[in-house]
C-alpha positions in Angstrom: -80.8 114.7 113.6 -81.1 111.3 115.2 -79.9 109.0 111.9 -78.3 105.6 112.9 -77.4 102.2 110.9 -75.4 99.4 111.8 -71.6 100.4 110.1 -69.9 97.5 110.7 -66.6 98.8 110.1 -67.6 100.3 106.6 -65.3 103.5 107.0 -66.8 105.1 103.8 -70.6 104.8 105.1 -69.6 106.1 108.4 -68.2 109.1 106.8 -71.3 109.6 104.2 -73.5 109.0 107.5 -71.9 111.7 109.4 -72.1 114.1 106.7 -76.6 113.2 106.4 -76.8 114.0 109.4 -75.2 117.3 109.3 -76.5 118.0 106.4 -79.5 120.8 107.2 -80.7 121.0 103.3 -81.1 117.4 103.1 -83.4 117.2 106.3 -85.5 120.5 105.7 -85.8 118.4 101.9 -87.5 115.3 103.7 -89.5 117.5 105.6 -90.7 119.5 102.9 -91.4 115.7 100.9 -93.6 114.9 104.2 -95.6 118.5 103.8 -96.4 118.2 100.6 -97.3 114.2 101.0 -99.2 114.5 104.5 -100.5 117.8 105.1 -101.2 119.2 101.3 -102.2 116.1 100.0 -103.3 114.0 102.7 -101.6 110.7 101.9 -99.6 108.2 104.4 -95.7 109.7 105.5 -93.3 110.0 103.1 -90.5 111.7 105.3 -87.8 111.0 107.8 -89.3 108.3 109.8 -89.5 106.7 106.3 -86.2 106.8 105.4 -84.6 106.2 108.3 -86.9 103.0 107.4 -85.9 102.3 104.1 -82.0 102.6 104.8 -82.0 100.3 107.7 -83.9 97.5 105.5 -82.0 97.9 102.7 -78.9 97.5 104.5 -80.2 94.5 106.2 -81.1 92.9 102.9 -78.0 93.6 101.0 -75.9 92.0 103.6 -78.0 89.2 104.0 -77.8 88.7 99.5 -74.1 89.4 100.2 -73.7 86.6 102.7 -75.7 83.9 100.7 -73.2 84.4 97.9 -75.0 87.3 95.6 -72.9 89.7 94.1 -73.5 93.6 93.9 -73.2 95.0 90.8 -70.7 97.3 92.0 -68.4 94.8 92.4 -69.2 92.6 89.2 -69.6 95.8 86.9 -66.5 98.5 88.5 -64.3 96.2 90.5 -65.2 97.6 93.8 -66.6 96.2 97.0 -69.5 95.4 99.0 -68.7 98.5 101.5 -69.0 100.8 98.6 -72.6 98.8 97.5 -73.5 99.6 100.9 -72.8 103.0 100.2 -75.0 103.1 97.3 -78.0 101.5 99.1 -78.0 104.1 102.0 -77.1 107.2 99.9 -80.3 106.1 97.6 -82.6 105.3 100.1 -81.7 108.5 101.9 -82.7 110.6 99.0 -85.0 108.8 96.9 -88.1 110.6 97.8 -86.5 114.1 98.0 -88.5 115.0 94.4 -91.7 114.9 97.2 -90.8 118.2 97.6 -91.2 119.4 93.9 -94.4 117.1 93.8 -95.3 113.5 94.3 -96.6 113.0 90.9 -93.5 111.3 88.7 -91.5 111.9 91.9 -88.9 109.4 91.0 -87.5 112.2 88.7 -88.2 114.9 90.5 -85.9 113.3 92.9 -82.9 112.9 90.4 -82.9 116.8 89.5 -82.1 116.8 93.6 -80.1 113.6 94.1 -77.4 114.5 91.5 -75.8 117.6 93.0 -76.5 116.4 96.4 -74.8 112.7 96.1 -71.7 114.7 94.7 -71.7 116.7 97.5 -72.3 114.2 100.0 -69.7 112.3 98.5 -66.8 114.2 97.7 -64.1 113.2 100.3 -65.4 109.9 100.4 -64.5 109.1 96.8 -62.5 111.0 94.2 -62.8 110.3 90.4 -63.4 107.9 88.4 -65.4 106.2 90.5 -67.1 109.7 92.4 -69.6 109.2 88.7 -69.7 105.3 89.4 -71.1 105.7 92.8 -73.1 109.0 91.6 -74.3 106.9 88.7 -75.5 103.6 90.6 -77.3 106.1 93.3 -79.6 107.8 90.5 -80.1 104.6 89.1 -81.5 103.1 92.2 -83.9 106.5 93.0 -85.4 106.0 89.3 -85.7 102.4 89.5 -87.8 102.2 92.7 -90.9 103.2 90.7 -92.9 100.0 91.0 -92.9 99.7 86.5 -89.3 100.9 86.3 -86.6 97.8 85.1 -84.0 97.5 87.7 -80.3 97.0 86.2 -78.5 96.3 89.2 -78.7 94.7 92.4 -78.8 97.2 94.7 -81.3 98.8 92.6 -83.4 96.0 93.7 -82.7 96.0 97.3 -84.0 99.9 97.3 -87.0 98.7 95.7 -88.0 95.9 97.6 -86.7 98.0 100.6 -88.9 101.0 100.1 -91.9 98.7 99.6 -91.4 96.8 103.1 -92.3 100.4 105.5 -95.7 98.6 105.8 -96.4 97.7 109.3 -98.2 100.0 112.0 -100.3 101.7 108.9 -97.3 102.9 107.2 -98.1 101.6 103.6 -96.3 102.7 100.6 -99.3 102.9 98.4 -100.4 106.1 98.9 -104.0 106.1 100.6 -105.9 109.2 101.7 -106.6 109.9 105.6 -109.2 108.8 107.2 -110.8 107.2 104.2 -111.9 104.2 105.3 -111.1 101.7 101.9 -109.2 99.0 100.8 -105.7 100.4 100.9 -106.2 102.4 104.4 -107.6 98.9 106.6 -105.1 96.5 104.9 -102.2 98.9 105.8 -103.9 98.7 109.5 -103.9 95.1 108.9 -99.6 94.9 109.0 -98.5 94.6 112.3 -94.8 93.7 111.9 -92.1 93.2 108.7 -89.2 90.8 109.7 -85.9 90.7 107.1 -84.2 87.4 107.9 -82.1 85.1 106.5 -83.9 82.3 104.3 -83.7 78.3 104.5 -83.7 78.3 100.4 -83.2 81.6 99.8 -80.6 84.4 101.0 -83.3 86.8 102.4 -87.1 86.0 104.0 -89.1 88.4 104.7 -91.7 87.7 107.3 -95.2 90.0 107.1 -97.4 89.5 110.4 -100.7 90.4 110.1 -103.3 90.9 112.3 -106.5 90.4 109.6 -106.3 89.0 106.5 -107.0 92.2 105.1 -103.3 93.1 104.9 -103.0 90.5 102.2 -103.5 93.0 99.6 -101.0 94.9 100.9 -98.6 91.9 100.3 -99.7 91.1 97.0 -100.6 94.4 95.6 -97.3 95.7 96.6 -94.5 93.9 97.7 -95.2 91.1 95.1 -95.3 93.6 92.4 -92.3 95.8 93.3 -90.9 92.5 93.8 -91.3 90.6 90.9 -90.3 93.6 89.2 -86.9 94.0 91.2 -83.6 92.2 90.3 -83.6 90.3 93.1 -86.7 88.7 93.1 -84.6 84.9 92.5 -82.7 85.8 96.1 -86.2 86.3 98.3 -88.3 84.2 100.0 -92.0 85.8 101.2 -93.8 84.7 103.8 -97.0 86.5 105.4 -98.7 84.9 108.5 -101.8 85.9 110.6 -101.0 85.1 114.2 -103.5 84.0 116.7 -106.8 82.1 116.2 -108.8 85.6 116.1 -108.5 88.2 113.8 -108.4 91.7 115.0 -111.6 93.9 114.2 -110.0 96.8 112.2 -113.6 98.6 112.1 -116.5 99.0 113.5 -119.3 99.7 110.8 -118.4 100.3 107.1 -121.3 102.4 105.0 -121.1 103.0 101.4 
């Protein structure tokens, strides 16, 4: 499997990356996630593709929170370091929407049942104990919090969050919107044409939403400002969402009730 992040020298996410992409139960889970989101329910992608997505993003932000002075939780709460916060942020972006695969309803649990045994296995090697259960402990944390209600406790908790919500452009919304249904949710996801994670002038982190209609407005303030808002890093981001050119796309032709 074709999996690749910028390491940077983190040994310990090298070693965890290597192992994901061995790892034939983890992939035949994502694909699994994506059968029963796609083809039995007929909802937008929930598999690979996405989090290849999510792990990418979520590295980019936490870096960019690290280098405006933010502090993982990891590090304030258990004395270790960013590399092992990046560990956490990968590890939970890579598995949490394995529960897909049980069913998407209350998936963010369904995923835990999963994540548990797999994180330890993914892990062992990489860490030994005590702090095998710290990591293992932050991970589940982060799959659980992601749900859009769900209180997140630590930072990179919030970065999973907000990362998760950000695989909007080209159509690839994270609110769930049936194919071919022509509604709301389906032409403002067509309305997202690219998501930018950059460093902020005020802020640690921007993120930059180009749209090609104003349609995809919703998807920015239905979403992203509520996973946001509801994140713990919500102080650390700066949002900005621009239409570019002086015409707007046409994202249909005729709409009929």
């Amino acid at each position: 499997m074709s999996f690749h992040i910028p390491l940077k020298n983190n040994a310990k996410l090298k070693r965890l990356l290597e192992k994901i992409t061995q790892d034939a139960e983890l992939l035949q889970l994502w694909k699994c996630a994506n059968v029963n989101a796609v083809d039995r329910s007929g909802i937008n992608d929930h598999g690979e593709v996405h989090i290849r997505i999510v792990s990418n993003a979520a590295l980019r932000i936490l870096r960019l929170l690290v280098k405006g002075g933010v502090e993982p939780s990891v590090v304030k709460n258990h004395g270790l370091d960013t590399d092992d916060a990046e560990v956490i942020v990968v590890l939970a972006a890579c598995l949490h929407d394995i529960g897909i695969s049980v069913h998407r309803s209350d998936h963010e649990r369904n995923s835990l049942i999963l994540a548990y045994p797999k994180s330890r296995e993914l892990l062992k090697g990489i860490y030994e104990e005590p702090f095998l259960t710290v990591i293992v402990s932050e991970v589940m944390h982060a799959i659980v919090a992601h749900n859009a209600k769900e209180t997140c406790l630590t930072i990179e908790a919030g970065v999973l969050k907000v990362a998760d919500a950000l695989d909007m452009s080209e159509g690839r919304s994270r609110i769930p919107f049936e194919a071919g249904k022509v509604n709301i949710h389906s032409i403002s996801a067509k309305a997202v044409d690219a998501v930018d994670i950059e460093a902020g002038d005020e802020r640690p982190v921007r993120l930059v939403i180009t749209l090609a209609n104003s349609a995809g407005i919703f998807q920015v303030d239905e979403l992203l400002r509520h996973k946001l808002q509801n994140s713990s890093i919500a102080d650390h981001v700066e949002v900005t969402a621009k239409i570019e050119g002086e015409m707007e796309r046409r994202l249909i032709g005729t709409y009929k009730l």
